[in-house]
C-alpha positions in Angstrom: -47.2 5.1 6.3 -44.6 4.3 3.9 -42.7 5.5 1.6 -40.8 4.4 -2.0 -37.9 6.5 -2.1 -34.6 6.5 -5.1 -30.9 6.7 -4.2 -28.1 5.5 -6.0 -30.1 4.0 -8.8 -31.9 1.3 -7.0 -35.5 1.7 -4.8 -36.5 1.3 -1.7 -39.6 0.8 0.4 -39.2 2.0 3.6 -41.2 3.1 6.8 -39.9 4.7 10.1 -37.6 2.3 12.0 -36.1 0.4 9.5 -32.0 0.2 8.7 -31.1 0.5 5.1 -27.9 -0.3 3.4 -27.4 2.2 0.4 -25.1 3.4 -2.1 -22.1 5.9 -0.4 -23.4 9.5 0.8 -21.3 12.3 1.4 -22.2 12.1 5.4 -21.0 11.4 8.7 -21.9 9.0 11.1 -24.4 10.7 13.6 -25.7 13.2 10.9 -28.9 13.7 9.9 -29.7 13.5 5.9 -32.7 13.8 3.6 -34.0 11.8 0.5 -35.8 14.4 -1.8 -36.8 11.4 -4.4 -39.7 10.0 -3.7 -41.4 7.9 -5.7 -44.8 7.2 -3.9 -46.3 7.8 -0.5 -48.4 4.7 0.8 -50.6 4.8 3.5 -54.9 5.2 3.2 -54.8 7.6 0.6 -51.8 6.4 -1.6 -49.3 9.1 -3.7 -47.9 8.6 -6.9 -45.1 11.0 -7.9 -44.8 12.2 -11.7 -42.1 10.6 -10.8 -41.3 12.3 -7.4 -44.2 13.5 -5.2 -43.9 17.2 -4.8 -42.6 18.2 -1.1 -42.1 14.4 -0.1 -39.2 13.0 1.7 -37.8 10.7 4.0 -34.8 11.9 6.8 -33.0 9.4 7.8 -29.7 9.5 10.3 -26.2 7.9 9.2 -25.0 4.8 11.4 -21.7 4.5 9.2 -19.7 4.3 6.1 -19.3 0.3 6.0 -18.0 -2.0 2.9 -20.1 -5.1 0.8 -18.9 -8.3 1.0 -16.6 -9.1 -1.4 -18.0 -10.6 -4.9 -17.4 -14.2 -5.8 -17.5 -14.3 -9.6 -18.6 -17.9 -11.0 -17.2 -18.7 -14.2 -19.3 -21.5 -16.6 -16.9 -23.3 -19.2 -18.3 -25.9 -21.3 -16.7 -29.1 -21.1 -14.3 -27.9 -17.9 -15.1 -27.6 -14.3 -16.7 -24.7 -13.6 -14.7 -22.2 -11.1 -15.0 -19.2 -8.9 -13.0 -16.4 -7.2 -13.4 -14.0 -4.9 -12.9 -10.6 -6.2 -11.1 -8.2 -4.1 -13.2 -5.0 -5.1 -16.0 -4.0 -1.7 -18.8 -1.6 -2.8 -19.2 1.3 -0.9 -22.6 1.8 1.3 -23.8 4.1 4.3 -26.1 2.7 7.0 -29.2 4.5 7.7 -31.9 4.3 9.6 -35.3 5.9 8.9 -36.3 8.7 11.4 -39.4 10.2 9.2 -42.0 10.1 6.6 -42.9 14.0 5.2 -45.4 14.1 2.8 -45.2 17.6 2.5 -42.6 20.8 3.2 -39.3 19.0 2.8 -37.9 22.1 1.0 -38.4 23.7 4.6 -37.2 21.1 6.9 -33.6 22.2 6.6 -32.0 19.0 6.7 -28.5 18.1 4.6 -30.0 16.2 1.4 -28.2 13.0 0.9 -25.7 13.9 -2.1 -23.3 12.1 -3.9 -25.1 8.4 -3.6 -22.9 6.4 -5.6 -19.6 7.7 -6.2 -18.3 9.8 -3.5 -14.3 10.3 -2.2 -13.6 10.0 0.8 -12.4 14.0 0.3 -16.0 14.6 -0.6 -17.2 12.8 2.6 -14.7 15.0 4.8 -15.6 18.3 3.2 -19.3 17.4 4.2 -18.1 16.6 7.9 -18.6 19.8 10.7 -15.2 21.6 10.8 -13.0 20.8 14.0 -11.5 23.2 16.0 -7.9 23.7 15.2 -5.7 22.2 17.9 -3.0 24.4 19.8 0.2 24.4 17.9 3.0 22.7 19.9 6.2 24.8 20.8 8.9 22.7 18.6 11.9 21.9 20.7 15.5 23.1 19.8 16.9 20.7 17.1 20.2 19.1 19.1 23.3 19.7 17.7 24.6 16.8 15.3 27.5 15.0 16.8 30.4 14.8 14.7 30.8 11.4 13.0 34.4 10.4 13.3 35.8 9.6 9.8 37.9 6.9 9.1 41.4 7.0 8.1 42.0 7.3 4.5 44.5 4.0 3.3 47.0 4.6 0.4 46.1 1.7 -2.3 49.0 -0.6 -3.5 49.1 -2.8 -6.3 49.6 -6.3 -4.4 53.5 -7.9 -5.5 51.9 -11.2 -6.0 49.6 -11.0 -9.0 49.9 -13.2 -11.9 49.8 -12.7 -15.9 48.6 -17.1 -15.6 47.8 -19.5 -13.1 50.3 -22.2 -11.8 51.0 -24.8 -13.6 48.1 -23.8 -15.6 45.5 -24.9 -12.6 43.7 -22.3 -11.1 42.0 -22.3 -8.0 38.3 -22.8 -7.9 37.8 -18.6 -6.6 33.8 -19.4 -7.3 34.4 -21.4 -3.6 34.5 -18.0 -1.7 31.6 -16.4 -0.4 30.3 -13.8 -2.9 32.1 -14.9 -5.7 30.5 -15.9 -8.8 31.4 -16.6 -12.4 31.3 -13.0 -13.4 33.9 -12.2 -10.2 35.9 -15.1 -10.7 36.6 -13.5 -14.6 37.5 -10.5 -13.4 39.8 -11.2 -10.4 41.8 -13.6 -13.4 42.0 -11.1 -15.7 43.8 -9.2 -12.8 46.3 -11.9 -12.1 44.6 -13.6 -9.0 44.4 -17.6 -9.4 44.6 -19.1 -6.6 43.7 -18.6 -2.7 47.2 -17.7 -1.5 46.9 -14.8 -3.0 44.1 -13.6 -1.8 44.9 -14.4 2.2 48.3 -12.7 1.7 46.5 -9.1 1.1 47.1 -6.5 3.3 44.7 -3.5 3.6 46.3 -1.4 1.4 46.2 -4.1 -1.5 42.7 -4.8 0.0 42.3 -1.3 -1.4 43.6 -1.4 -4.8 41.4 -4.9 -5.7 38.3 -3.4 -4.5 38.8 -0.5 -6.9 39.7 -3.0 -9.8 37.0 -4.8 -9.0 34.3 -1.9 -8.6 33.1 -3.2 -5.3 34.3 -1.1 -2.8 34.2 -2.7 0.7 33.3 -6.4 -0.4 36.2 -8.4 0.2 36.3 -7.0 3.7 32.8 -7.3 4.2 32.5 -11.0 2.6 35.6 -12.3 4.7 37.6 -13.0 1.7 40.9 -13.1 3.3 39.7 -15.2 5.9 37.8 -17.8 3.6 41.0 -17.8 1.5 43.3 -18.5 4.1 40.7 -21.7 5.1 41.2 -23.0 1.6 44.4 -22.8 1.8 45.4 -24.7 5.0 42.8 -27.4 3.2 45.3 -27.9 0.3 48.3 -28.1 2.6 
């Protein structure tokens, strides 16, 4: 016996045995489901449905929620090489496999019908799933008490005593040489009166201070090594 059965817009003709792929049902792995549209009953006295065949079904259980292969999409230009991709998009199916023919008193059978065949979130799918039981609450430990984070000393920024209103002997250094420093920097440390490299490496942290504020990048020239990259260029020159 066998039977023509419609899920998910497409038919199949299946007996008791066989392992279907079809559209995504709102079911677990394990569960048992019923298809309610059937199309025609075969066997020695064939059924034809108007469409469905009244009290027909087929159960069938879930094996799992699986994934297509992915599509490769061919694409025919005239005159050009044809080409193809892979598309990343993986249809949805269940797995089933056919447990039982009725030809008659489906409504009674009390089996889950197989709903949502098509389009189904996986929120619909865990909604349809038996309810767990609730796990035991952990105790939560005592939160430990933060340590507290020593804070660094606060340093007084000067105004360094060897800034320039123009470079010397109209040659300034190349600044763009130290780490970090770009075009945009190198503009802005001139238009504070720094020209050359021995200014820089004769900073102390207080006038480390006072350029980093100028410059709106607090921290960098400690944290780039300008001071030391300065004083390297500068022992080059010598």
């Amino acid at each position: 016996m066998f039977a023509v059965l419609k899920t998910g817009g497409k038919q199949y003709r299946v007996q008791a045995g066989d392992v279907l792929r079809v559209e995504r049902i709102a079911a677990q792995a394990g569960e048992k489901v019923q298809f309610n549209e059937i199309l025609m009953l075969g066997g020695d006295a064939p059924v034809i449905g108007t469409p469905n065949v009244d009290g027909a079904a087929v159960q069938a259980e879930v094996i799992d929620q699986i994934k297509a292969d992915k599509v490769i999409h061919y694409v025919k230009r005239r005159r050009k090489h044809s080409s193809q991709r892979t598309k990343g998009h993986r249809q949805k199916l269940t797995l089933v496999r056919v447990t039982d023919i009725l030809a008659s008193g489906a409504d009674a059978s009390g089996v889950m019908a197989a709903i949502g065949t098509g389009s189904v979130s996986g929120f619909a799918i865990e909604a349809a799933a038996p309810a767990k039981a609730a796990k035991p609450a952990k105790a939560a430990k005592p939160a430990k008490a933060a340590k507290p984070e020593a804070e660094a000393p606060a340093v007084d920024a000067t105004k360094p005593t060897n800034l320039l209103t123009e470079a010397r002997d109209g040659q300034a250094d190349d600044l763009k040489k130290i780490s970090g420093v770009g075009p945009k920097l190198e503009g802005l440390l001139n238009q504070n009166g720094v020209y050359h490299f021995d200014q820089i490496a004769a900073w102390n942290s207080a006038e480390i201070a006072y350029m980093d504020d100028q410059l709106s990048f607090k921290g960098r020239i400690e944290r780039d090594g300008w001071i030391d990259q300065a004083k390297q260029f500068v022992s080059e020159k010598e």
